[in-house]
N, C-alpha and C positions, 0 to 999 in steps of 0.2 A: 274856023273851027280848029285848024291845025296851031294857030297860036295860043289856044284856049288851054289845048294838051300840051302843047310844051310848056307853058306857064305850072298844067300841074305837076308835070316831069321832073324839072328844076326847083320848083316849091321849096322844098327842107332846104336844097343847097343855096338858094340865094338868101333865103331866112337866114342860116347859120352864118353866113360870110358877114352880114351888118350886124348879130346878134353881141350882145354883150356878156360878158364869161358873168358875171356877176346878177343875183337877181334871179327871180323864176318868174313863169308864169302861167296861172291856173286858168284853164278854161272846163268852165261850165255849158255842159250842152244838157238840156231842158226834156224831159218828158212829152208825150202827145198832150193834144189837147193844152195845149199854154200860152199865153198872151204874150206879146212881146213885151209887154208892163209886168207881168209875169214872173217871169224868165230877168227882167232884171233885178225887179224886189229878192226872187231867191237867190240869184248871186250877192246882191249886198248883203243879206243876211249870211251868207256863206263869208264873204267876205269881212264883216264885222267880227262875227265870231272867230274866225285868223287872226286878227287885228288885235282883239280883247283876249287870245292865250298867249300868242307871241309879239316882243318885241321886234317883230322884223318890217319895214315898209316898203322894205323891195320888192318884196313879192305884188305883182300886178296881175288883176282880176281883167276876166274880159268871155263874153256871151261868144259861143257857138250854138247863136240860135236855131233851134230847130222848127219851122214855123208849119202851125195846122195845115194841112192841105182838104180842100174841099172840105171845109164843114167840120172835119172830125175823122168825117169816113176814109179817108185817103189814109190817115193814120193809122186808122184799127187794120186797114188789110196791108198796110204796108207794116204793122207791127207783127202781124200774122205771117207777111212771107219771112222776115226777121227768125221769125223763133224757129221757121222749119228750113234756115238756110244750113247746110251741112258744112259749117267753119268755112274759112278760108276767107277772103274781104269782100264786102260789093263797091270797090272803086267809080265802077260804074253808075252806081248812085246818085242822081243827080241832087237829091238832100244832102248827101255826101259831100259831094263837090262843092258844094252853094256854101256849105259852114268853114269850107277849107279854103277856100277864097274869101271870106269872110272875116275869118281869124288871122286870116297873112298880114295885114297891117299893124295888128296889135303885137305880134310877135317877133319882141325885141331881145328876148332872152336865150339865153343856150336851155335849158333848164324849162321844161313842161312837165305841169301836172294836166293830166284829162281824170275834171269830173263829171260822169255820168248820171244823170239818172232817170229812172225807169229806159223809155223806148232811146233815150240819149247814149242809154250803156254803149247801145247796137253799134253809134256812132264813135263814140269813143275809145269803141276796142278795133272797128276799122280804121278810126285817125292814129290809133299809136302801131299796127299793123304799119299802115301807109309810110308812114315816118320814118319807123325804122327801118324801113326795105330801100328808103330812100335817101341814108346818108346821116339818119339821124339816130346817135350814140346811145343806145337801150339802158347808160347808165346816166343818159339827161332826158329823160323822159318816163315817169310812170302813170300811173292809173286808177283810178278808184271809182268803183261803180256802186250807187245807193239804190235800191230797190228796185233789182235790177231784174229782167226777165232773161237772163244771158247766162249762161249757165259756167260762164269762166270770166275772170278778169285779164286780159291783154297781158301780154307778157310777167304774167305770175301778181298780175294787180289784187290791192285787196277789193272783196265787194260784199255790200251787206244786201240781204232781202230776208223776205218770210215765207216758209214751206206753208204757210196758213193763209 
């Protein structure tokens, strides 16, 4: 367990030391309730649509999947304790943890975008909290939350939802 925590302690800093100055890369963390077939169809669709307004092929896509727990149910009350957390990160989150361990190998680049959506926001505004507290540069890393239950974007991120 103690090398579990330090793996996430030095995270950012061993990321950035291999990372390459050139290039970004967007992760997508997925809503409750979604399939890991899911969850990849909406990133290619994410990522096609990148693809077909810019000419850029550096930017690399890559799931921070967040996978249903128990049915469904796990989700709804864990979106529930979500919405009535009073700010500040749940690190301790072990949904948390699993998608940052997850994402560590795909991240080759200085340069993150976290896209959120819905119950993903939760995750995405604790991954770019995490990150920058831990070494990583809040001018290589933003944010953007799509319908989202979170009532702020991670370091001044944009985010879209509906008051309806």
């Amino acid at each position: 367990m103690r090398y579990f925590v330090l793996v996430l302690l030095f995270f950012p800093t061993l990321v950035l030391a291999s990372c390459s100055s050139s290039g970004a890369t967007v992760i997508y963390v997925n809503g409750i309730l979604t399939s890991l077939d899911d969850a990849k169809k909406d990133l290619g669709r994410l990522q096609n649509e990148y693809y077909s307004r810019q000419n850029d092929r550096s930017v690399k896509f890559t799931n921070g999947y967040n996978p249903s727990q128990i049915g469904g149910v796990g989700d709804l009350l864990k979106s529930i304790e979500q919405a009535y957390q009073s700010g500040g990160s749940t690190i301790d989150d072990t949904d948390l943890t699993t998608i940052l361990l997850q994402i560590h190998p795909q991240v080759t680049t200085q340069k993150v975008v976290l896209v959120g959506h819905s119950q993903g926001t939760y995750y995405t505004n604790d991954m770019y909290e995490y990150l920058t507290k831990h070494g990583v540069s809040e001018n290589s890393i933003a944010g953007y939350n799509i319908a989202t239950p979170a009532s702020f974007g991670a370091g001044g991120g944009r985010y879209l939802t509906s008051a309806t």
